[in-house]
DSSP file (Angstrom, degrees, kcal/mol; ACC not computed):
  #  RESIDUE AA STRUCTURE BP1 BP2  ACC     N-H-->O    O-->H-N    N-H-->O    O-->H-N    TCO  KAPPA ALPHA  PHI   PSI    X-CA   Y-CA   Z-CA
    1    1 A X              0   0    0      0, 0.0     2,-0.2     0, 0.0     0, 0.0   0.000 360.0 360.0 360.0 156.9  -38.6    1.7  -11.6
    2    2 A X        -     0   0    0      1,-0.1     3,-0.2     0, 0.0     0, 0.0  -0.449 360.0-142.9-111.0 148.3  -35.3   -0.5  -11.0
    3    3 A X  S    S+     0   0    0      1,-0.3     2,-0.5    -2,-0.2    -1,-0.1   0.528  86.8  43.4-106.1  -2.1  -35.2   -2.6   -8.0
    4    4 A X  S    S-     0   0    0      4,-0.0    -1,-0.3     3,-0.0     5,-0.1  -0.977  87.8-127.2-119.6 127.4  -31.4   -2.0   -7.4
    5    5 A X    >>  -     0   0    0     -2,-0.5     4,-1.1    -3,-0.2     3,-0.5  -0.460  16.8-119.9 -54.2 132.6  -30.3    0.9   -7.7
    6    6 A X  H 3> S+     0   0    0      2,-0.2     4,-1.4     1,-0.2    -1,-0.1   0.483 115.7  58.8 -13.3 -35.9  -27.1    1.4  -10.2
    7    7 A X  H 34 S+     0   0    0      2,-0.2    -1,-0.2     1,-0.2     4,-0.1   0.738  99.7  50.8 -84.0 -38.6  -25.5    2.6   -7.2
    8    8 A X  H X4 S+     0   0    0     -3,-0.5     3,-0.5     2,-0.2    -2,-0.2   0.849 111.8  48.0 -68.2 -37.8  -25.9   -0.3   -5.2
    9    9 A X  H >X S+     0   0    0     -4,-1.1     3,-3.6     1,-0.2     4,-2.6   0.977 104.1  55.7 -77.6 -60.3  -24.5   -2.6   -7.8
   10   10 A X  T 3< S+     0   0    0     -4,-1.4     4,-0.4     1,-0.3    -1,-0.2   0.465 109.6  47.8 -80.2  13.7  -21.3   -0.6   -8.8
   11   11 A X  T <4 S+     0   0    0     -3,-0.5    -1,-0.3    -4,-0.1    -2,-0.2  -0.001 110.8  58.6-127.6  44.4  -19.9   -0.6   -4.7
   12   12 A X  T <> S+     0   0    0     -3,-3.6     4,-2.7     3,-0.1     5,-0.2   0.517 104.9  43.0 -20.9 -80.1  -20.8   -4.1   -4.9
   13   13 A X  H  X S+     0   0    0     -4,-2.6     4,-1.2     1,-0.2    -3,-0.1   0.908 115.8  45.6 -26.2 -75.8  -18.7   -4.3   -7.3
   14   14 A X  H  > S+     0   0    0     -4,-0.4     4,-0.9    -5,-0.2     3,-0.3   0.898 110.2  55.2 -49.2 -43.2  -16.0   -2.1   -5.6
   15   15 A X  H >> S+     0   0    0      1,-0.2     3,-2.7     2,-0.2     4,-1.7   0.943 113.3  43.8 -59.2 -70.4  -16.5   -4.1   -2.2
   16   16 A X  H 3X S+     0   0    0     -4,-2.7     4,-1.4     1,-0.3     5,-0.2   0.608 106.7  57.9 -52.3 -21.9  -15.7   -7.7   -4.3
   17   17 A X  H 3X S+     0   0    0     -4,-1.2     4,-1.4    -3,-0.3    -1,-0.3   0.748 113.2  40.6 -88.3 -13.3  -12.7   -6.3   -6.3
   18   18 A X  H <X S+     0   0    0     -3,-2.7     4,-2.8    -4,-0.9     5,-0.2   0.809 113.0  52.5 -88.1 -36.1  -10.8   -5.4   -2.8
   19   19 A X  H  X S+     0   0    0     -4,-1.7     4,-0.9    -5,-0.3    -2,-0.2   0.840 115.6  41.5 -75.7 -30.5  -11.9   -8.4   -1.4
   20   20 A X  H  X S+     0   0    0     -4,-1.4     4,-1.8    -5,-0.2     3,-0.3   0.971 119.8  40.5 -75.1 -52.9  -10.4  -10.3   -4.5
   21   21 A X  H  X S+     0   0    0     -4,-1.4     4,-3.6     1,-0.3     5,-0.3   0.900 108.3  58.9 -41.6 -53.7   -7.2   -8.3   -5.0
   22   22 A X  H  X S+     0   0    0     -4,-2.8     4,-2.2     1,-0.2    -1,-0.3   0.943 114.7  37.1 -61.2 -41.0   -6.6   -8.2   -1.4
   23   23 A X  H  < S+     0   0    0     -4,-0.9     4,-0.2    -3,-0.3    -2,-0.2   0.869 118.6  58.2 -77.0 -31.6   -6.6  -12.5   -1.4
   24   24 A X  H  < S+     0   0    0     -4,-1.8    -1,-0.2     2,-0.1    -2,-0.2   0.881 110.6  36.2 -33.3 -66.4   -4.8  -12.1   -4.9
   25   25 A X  H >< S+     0   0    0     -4,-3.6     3,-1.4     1,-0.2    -2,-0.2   0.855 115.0  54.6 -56.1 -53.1   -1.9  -10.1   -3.7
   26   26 A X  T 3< S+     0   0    0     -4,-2.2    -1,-0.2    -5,-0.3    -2,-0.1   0.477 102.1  52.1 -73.0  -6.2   -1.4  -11.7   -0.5
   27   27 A X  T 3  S+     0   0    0     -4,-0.2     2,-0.3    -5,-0.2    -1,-0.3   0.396  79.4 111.6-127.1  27.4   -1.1  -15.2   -1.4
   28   28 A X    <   -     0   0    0     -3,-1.4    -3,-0.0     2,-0.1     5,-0.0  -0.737  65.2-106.8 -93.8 157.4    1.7  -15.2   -4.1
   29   29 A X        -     0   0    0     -2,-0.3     4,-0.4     1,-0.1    -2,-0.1  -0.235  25.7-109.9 -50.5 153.6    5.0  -16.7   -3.8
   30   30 A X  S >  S+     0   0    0      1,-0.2     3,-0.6     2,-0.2     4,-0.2   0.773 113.6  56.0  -8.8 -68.5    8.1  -14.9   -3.5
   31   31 A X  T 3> S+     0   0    0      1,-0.2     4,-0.6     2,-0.1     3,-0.3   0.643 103.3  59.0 -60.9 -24.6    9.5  -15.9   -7.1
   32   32 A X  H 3> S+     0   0    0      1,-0.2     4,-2.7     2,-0.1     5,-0.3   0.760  84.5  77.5 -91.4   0.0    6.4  -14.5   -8.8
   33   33 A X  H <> S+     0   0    0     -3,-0.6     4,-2.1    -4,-0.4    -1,-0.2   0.867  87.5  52.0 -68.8 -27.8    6.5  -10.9   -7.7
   34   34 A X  H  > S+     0   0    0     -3,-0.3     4,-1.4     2,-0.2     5,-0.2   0.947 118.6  39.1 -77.5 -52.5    9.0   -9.3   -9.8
   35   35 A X  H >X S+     0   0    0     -4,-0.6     4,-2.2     2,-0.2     3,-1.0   0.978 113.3  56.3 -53.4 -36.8    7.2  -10.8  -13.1
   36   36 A X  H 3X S+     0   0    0     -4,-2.7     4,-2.6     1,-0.3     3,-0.2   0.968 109.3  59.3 -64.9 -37.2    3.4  -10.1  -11.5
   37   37 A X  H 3X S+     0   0    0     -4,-2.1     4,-1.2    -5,-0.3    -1,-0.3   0.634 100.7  41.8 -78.8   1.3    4.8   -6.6  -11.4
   38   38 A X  H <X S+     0   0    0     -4,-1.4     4,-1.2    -3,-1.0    -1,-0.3   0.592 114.0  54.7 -92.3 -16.7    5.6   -5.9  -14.3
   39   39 A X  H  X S+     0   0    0     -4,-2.2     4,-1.8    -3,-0.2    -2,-0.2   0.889 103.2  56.6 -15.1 -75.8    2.4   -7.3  -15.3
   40   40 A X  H  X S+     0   0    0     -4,-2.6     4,-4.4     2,-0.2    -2,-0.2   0.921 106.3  53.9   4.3 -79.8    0.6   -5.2  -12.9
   41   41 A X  H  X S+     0   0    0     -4,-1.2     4,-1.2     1,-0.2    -2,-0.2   0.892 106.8  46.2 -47.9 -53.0    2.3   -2.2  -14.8
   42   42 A X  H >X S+     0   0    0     -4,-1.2     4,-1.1     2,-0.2     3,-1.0   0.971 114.9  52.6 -42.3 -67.3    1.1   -3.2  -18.2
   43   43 A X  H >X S+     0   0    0     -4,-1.8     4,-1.0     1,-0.3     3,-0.6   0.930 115.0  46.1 -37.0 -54.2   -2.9   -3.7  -16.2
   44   44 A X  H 3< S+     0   0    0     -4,-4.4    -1,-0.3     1,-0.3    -2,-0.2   0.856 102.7  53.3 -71.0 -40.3   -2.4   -0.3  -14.9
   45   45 A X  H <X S+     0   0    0     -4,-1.2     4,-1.2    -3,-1.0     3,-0.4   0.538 109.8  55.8 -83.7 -15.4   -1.3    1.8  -18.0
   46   46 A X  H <X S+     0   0    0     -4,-1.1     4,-0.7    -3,-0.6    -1,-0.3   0.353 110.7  47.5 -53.0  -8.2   -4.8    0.1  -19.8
   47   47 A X  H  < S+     0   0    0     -4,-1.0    -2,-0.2    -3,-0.2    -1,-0.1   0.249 100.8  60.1-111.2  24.1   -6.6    1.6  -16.9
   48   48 A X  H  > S+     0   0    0     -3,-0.4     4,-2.7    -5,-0.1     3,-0.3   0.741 112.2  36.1 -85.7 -76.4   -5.0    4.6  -17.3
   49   49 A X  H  X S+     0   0    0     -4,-1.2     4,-1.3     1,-0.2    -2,-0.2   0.815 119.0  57.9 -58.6 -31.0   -6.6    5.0  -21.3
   50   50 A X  H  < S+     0   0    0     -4,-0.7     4,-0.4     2,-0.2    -1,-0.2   0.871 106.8  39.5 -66.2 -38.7   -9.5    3.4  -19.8
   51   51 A X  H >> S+     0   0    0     -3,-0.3     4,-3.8     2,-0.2     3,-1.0   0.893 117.9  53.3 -78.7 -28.6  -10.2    6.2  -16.8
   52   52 A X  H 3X S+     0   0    0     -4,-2.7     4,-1.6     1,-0.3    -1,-0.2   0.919 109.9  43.4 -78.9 -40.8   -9.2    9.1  -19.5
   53   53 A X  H 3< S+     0   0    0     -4,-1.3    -1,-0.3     2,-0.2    -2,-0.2   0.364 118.6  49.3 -99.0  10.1  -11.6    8.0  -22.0
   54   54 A X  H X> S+     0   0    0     -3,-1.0     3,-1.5    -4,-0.4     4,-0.6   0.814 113.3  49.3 -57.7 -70.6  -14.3    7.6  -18.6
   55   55 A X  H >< S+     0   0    0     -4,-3.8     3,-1.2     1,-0.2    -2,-0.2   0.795 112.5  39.9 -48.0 -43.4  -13.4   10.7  -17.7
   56   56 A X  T 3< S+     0   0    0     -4,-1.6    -1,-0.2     1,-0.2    -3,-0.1   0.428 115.2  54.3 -90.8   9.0  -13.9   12.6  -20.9
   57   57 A X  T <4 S+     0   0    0     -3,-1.5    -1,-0.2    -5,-0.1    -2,-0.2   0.454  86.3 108.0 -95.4 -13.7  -17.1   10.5  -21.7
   58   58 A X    <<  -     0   0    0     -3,-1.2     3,-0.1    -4,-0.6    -3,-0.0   0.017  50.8-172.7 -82.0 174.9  -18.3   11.7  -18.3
   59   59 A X        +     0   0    0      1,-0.1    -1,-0.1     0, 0.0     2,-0.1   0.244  68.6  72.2-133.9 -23.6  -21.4   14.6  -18.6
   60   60 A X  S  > S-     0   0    0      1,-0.1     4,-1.6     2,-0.0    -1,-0.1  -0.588  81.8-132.5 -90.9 159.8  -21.3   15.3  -14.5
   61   61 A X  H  > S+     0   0    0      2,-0.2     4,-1.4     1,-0.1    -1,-0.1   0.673 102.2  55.6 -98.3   5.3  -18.8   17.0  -12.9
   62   62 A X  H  > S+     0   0    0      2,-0.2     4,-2.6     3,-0.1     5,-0.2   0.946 106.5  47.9 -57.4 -57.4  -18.4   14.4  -10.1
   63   63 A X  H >> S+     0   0    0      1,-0.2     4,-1.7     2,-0.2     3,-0.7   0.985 115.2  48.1 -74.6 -57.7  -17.9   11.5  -12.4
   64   64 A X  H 3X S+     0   0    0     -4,-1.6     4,-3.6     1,-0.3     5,-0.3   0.844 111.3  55.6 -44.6 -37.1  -15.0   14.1  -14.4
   65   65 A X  H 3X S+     0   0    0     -4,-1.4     4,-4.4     1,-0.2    -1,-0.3   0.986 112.8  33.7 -58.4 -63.1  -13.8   14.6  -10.8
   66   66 A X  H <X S+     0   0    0     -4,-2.6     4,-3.2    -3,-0.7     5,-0.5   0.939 115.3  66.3 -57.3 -49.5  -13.2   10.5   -9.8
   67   67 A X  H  X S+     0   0    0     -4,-1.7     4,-1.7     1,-0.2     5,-0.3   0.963 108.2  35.5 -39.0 -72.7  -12.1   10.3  -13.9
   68   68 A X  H >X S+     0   0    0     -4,-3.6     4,-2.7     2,-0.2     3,-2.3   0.982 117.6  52.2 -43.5 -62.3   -9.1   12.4  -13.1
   69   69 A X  H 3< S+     0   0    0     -4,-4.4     4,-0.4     1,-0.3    -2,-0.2   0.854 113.4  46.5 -60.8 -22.7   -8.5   10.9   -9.5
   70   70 A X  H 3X S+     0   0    0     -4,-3.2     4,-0.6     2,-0.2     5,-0.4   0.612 109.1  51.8 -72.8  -8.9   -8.6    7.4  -11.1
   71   71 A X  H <X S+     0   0    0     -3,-2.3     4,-1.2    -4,-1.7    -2,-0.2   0.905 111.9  50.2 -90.7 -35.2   -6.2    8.5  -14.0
   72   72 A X  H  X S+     0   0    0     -4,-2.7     4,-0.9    -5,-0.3    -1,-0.2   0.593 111.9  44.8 -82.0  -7.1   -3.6    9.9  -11.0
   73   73 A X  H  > S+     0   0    0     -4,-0.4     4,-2.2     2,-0.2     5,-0.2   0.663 114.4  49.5-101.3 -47.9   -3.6    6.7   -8.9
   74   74 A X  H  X S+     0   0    0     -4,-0.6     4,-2.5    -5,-0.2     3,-0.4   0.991 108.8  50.5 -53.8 -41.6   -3.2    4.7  -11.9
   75   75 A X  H  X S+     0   0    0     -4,-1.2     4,-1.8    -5,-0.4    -1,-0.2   0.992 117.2  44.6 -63.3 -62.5   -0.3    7.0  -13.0
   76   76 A X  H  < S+     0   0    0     -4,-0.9     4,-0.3     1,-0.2    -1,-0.2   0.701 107.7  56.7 -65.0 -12.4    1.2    6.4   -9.3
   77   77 A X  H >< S+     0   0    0     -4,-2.2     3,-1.2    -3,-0.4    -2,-0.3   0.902 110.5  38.8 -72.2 -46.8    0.6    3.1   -9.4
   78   78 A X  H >X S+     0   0    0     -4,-2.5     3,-2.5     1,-0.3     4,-0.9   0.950 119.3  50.6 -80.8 -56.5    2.8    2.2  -12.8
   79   79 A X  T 3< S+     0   0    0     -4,-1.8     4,-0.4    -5,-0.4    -1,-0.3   0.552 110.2  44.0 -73.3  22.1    5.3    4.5  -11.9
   80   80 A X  T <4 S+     0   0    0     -3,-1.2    -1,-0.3    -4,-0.3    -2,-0.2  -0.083 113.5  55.1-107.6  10.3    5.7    3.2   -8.5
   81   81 A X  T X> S+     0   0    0     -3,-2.5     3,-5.2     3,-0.1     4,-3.3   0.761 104.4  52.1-118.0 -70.3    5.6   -0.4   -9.9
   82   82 A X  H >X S+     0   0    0     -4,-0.9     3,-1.4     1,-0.3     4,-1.0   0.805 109.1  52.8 -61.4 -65.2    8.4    0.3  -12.4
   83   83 A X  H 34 S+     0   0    0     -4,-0.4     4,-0.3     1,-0.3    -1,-0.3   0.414 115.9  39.9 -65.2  -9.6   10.8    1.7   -9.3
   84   84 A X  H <> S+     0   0    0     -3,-5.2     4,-3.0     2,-0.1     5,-0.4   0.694 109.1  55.5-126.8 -20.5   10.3   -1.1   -7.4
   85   85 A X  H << S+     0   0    0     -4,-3.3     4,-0.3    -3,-1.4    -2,-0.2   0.797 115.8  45.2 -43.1 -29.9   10.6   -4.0  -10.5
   86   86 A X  T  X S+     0   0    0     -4,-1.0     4,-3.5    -5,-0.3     5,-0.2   0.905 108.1  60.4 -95.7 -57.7   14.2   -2.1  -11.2
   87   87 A X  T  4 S+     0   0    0     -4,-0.3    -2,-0.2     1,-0.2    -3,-0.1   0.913 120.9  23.2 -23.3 -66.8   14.6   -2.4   -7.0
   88   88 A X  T >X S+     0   0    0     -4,-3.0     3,-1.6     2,-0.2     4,-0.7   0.795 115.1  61.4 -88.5 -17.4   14.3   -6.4   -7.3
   89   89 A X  H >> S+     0   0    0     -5,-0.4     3,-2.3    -4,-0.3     4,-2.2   0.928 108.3  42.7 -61.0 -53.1   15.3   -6.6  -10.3
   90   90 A X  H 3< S+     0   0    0     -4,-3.5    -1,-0.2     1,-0.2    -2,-0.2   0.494 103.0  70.9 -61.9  13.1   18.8   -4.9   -8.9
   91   91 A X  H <4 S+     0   0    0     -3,-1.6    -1,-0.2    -5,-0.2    -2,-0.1   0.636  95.2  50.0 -97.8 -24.8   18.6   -7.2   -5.9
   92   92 A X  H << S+     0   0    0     -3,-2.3    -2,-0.2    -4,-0.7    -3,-0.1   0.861  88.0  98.0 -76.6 -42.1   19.4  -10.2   -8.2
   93   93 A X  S  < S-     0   0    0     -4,-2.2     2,-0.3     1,-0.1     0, 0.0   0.038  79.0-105.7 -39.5 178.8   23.1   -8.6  -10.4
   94   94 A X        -     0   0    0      3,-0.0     2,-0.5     0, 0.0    -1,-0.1  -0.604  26.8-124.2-107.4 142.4   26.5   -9.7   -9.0
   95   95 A X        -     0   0    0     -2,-0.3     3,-0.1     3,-0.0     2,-0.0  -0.965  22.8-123.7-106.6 140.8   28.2   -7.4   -7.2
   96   96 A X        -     0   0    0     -2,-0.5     2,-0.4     1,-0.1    -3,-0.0  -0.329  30.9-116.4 -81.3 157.4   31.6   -6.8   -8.6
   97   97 A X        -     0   0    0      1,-0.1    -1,-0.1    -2,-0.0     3,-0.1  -0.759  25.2-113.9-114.5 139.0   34.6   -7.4   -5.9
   98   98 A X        -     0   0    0     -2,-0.4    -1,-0.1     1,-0.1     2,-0.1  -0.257  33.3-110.7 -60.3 144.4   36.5   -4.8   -5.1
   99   99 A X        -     0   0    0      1,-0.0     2,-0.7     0, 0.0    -1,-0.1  -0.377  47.7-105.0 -77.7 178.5   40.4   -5.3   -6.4
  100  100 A X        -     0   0    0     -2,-0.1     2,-0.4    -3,-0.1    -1,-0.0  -0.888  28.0-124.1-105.3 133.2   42.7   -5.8   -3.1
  101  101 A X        +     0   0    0     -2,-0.7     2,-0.3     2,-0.1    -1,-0.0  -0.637  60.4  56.1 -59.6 123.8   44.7   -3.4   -2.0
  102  102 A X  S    S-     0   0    0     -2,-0.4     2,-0.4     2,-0.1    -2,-0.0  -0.922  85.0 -78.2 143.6 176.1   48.6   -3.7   -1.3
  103  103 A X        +     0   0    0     -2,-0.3     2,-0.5     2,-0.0    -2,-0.1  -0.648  66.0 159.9-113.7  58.7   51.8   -4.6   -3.1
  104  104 A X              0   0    0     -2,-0.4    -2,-0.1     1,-0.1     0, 0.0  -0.792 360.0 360.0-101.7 156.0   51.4   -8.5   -3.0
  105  105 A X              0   0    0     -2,-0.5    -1,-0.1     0, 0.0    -3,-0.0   0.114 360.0 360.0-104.6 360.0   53.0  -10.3   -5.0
């Protein structure tokens, strides 16, 4: 017999990866968000192919169940990353000036 349960360890786990992320996220600069996100995206589409080959490795239909729901929050995550990399990115262009209207001369 085990003296931690499997179960116990892996929302351990989960508690300490929220507790890192959350101090992760929250404490970059300004200038680094646009690169960390598109970082981010890359991180997310490998835990995309990681949860799909979970899922279809899975034998229960619980763990299939979570497989799938991790593969659809990863999925919203990069493509909600990209929409908002192109967002700052598009905060940074020039905006072109309008020509002036009138007959000056």
């Amino acid at each position: 017999m085990e003296l931690v349960s499997p179960t116990v360890i892996n929302l351990i786990i989960f508690v300490l990866a929220i507790y890192v992320g959350y101090h992760v996220v929250w404490n970059v600069t300004p200038a680094l968000h646009t690169p960390l996100m598109a970082v981010t995206n890359a991180i997310s589409a490998i835990v995309i192919v990681g949860a799909m080959m979970a899922a279809a490795l899975t034998e229960g239909s619980l763990a299939k169940i979570m497989g799938v729901l991790a593969v659809a929050l990863a999925a919203v995550n990069v493509f909600g990353g990209f929409l908002v990399t192109r967002r700052m990115l598009e905060m940074f262009k020039k905006k072109e000036r309008k020509p002036k209207q009138g007959g000056e001369a």
